[in-house]
Residue, then its C-alpha position, 0 to 999 in steps of 0.5 A: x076693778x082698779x087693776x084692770x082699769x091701770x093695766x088698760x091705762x098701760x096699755x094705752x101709754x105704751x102707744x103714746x111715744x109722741x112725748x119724749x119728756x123734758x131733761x131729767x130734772x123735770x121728767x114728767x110722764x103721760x098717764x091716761x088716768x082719765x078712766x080712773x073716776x069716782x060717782x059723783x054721789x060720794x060723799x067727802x070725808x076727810x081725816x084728822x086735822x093738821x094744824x099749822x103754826x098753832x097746835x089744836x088740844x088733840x095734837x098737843x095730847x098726841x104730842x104729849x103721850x109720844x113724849x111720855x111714851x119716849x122718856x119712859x122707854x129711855x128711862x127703862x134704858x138707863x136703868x138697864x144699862x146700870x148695870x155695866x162694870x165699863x160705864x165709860x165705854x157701855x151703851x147708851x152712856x153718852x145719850x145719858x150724859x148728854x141729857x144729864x148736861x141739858x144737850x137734849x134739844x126741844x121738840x119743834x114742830x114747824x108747819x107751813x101753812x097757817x090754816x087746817x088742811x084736811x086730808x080725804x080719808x075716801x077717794x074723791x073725784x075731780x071736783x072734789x079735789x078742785x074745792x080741797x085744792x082752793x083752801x091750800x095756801x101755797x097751791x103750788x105745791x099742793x100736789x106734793x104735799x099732798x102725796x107726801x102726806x099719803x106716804x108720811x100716814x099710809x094712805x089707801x091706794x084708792x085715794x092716790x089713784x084719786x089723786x093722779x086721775x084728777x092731776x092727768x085730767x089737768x094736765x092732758x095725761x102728764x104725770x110728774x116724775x116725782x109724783x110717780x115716785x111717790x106712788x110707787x113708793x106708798x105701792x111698795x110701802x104695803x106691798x102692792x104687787x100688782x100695782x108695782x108691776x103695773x109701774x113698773x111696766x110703764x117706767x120700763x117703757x119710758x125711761x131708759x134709766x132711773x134716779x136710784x131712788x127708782x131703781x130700788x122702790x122697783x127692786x124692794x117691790x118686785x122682790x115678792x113677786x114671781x118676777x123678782x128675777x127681773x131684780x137682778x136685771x135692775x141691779x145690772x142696770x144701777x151698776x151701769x151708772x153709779x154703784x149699787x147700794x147695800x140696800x139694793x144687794x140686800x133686797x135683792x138677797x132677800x128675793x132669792x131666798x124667799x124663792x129659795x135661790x140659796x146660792x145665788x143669795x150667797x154669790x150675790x152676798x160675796x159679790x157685797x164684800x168684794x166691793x167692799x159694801x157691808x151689809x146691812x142687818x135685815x140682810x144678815x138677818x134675811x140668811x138666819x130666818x131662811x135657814x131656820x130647820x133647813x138641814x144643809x151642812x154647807x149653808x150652816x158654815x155659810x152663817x158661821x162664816x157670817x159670825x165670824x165676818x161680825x167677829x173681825x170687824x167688831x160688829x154688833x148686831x141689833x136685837x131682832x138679828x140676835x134672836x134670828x140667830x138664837x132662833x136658828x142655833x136652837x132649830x138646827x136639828x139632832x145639835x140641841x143649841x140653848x141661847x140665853x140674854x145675859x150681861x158679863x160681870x167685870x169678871x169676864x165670866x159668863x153667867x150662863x155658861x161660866x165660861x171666861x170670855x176672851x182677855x181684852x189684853x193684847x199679846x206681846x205681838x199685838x201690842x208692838x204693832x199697835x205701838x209701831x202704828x200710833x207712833x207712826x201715824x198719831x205722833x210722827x204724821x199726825x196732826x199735833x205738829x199744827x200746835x206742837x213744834x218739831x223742838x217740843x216733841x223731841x223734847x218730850x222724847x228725850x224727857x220719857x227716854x230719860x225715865x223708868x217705865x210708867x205705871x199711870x200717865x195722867x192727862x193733868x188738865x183733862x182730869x182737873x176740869x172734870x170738877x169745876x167747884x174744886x180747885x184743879x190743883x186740889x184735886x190733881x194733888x189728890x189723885x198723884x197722893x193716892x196713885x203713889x201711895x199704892x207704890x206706882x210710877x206716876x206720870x202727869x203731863x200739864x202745860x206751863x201754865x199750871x206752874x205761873x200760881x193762880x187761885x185754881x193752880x197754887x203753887x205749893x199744891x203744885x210743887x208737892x205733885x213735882x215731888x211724888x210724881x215725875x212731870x212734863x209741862x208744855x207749851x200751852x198750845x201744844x196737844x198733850x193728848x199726842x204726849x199722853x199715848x206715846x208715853x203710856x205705850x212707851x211704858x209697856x204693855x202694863x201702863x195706864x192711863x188717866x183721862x176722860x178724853x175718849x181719843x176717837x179723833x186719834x183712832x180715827x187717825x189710824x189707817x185700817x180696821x185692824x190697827x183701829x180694832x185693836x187701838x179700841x181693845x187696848x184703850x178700853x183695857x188701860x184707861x182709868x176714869x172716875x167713878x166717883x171724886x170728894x176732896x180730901x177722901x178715896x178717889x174710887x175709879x171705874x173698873x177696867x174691861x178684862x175682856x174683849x167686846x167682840x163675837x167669840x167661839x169655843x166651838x160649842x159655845x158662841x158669845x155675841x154682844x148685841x145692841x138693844x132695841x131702846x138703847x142708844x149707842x155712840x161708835x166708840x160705845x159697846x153693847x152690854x147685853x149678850x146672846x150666849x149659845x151652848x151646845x147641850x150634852 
């Protein structure tokens, strides 16, 4: 019945062309939502209380559970991620250390109003809404909120609809944009076709273009109708003012193969990479689930093409994508495919399948380039030369051209500020006494300061550093981080290097994702941190990464490592569950 009252609200506004509407700020629209009523003999009933400023016993109970619930899902998290051999690098680390060091910020729950609001849990007509109108404070905005409100709970459409009637009762018809949005917006969020394109309609009739916003609520919406070709025309028309969105491709993707358009899916996938918009999991994802028992050899290189795209710009995938396309593999018919979640020791080999993963070194042809690069970009145009003068560096230079080549470069400050109850001379005399024990080259790198003697820099701990290692101190402003790569790439493709400094804004320096790519697999192939530090004892480090981090074939075996649902992980993080795929004899 509601249906065919908006169709007949519909009809009527396409007849009204008097009002032309103010600028796009302000765009209201002419609705006739007088038809849409309720019998006066309803009873009112509301939902839950909303509390403000103070919160009611329920809530705090609500709030109380949720935090239970959150701290028990992130400590499962942590327990898993235990288990990785590169804990500076793996998943999740980072969240972990953050709230280890008390970063966690408190939840704050900030509401506006001082009083109860209580939300309809019916539809209730306009007198109705009148009397739940005069106990809202701030009545200027009550229409707003109230519709956030249905949209942030999932409110029934009847009760929106009540809404909109009673506001178009009082405003001779006119309907704010905004408002509109909003109801397009709860429409799309349960999938009301009907509704959608009831919108739909009146929007295409009034307005000649949308707020992007618009555009992709009627795209998402229209996409499981039987005029989701009608998407298409709504993406020529966002490309006419602003470039598509990524969401925009993947929805409309996702309609054309859910009507089984596989290469108009595929065009439109294309179409995504050429404007360099990558696309986002729910679209890979959307290509593995419509090819789930489809027997199509050509569509099936398509997703391993998909695979492979993953491999060259180190993407990872989310946990529903990965059992997509586990799920997909096993399907594919007469190939018996079997995937199985496993972690990879530090050794590189798979559990599962045994076979050894490809090495995280780079080749002699790699590494030069990636040499070339930092050098270029980090130390000859980068942003050191603000703290370190041209006069410093060739000074450096002269001083690494000088000296064989290193086995182990230490961020000196970097390493002795990781422990602020030991003495930082201590402990760098510590790590040198130990690295050169083992017969290696040492290098440390400090500034001037360090050598004035202190109560935290004693000058004989120092001299006895200068004499097992070789040492370059500069001027104490200057950015040793800079000096730290030159020297460990200077040294070959052998050298490490020792610091807790995770060196993003120097990767972010470099100029492409291939150089960046391989920037990330050298350093989490060199860099030494400690796991574990007592003065005076065995300084243990944390293993190095033997292997690359990114979606590997051998043709009948596929290793592609995946982000779980529950961990949280940092850009400079890697996963550390993976999907193995064999192919069965």
């Amino acid at each position: 019945m509601m249906t065919l009252l908006l169709s007949f609200c519909r009809s009527l506004l396409w007849k009204n062309r008097l009002y032309s509407g103010p600028s796009s700020r302000n765009w209201t629209f002419s609705v006739l939502y007088s038809y849409f009523h309720f019998g006066k003999k309803e009873r009112r009933y509301f939902s839950f209380t909303l509390p403000f400023q103070r919160n009611t016993k329920a809530t705090n109970v609500l709030i109380s559970k949720a935090i239970s619930s959150n701290k028990s899902d992130k400590d499962t998290s942590r327990q898993e991620s235990s288990f990785s051999p590169h804990p500076l690098f793996s998943a999740g680390t980072a969240k972990k250390k953050s709230e280890i060091l008390g970063y966690k910020k408190d939840q704050q729950h900030c509401f506006p109003f001082s009083h109860p609001v209580l939300l309809p849990t019916k539809p209730l007509n306009s007198e109705e809404w009148e009397k739940v109108k005069e106990n809202f404070e701030q009545k200027n905005i009550f229409e707003n909120w109230m519709m956030r409100q249905m949209i942030k709970y999932n409110y029934s459409i009847d009760i929106a609809k009540s809404l909109l009637s009673w506001i178009a009762r009082k405003t001779n018809g006119i309907v704010e944009y905004k408002l509109l949005i909003g109801y397009l917006t709860l429409c799309v969020s349960q999938r009301q076709t009907a509704e959608i394109i009831d919108v739909y309609e009146i929007m295409k009739t009034r307005y000649r273009t949308l707020e992007r916003e618009g555009y992709t609520l009627l795209i998402r919406g229209l996409i499981h109708s039987d005029r989701w070709r009608e998407t298409l025309i709504l993406l020529e028309d966002i490309k006419k003012v602003m470039p598509p969105s990524k969401k925009n491709y993947g929805d409309c993707i996702k309609g054309a193969l859910l009507h089984r358009e596989m290469n108009l899916a595929w065009n439109l996938y294309l179409e995504m990479l050429n404007h360099r918009i990558t696309p986002n999991w729910e679209t890979f994802q959307a290509f593995f689930d419509f090819a789930k028992g489809v027997k199509n050899n050509e569509f099936e290189r398509r997703l391993l093409d998909i695979l492979l795209y993953l491999r060259n710009n180190q993407m990872y995938p989310n946990e529903p994508f990965a059992q997509s396309i586990k799920t997909w593999f096993e399907s594919i018919p007469e190939k018996k495919w079997k995937g199985e979640s496993v972690i990879i020791p530090k050794s590189g080999q798979c559990l599962a399948c045994g076979r050894m993963l490809e090495s995280i070194h780079l080749n002699s042809e790699e590494y030069e380039f990636l040499k070339q690069r930092v050098l270029k970009d980090i130390l000859d145009g980068g942003d050191q030369y603000r703290k370190t003068t041209p006069k410093e560096i060739d000074r450096f230079e002269k001083f690494i051209k000088s000296c064989p080549p290193f086995d182990i470069v230490i961020d000196g400050l970097n390493v002795t500020k990781m422990f602020p109850k030991i003495r930082e001379s201590e402990t760098l005399l510590d790590v040198v006494s130990q690295l050169t024990k083992q017969n290696l080259r040492v290098l440390v790198l400090g500034r001037k300061h360090m050598l004035n003697g202190s109560s935290r820099w004693q000058k004989h701990e120092m001299t006895a550093v200068q004499n097992m290692a070789y040492c370059f101190f500069a001027d104490n402003v200057s950015e040793d981080d800079a000096f730290l790569l030159y020297a460990t790439l200077h040294s070959g493709n052998q050298c490490r290097f020792l610091t807790r400094d995770l060196m993003r804004d120097h990767k972010a320096c470099l100029p492409d994702d291939k150089t960046q790519h391989l920037f990330f697999r050298w350093q989490q192939g060199h860099q030494l941190v400690f796991l574990n530090y007592y003065p005076g004892k065995k300084i243990i480090f944390q293993s190095v990464l033997t292997y690359d981090t990114v979606v590997q074939t051998t043709g009948d075996s596929w290793h592609i490592p995946y982000d779980e649902n529950m961990v949280e992980r940092y850009s400079y993080e890697v996963p550390t569950k993976w999907l193995c795929l064999q192919q069965q004899n």
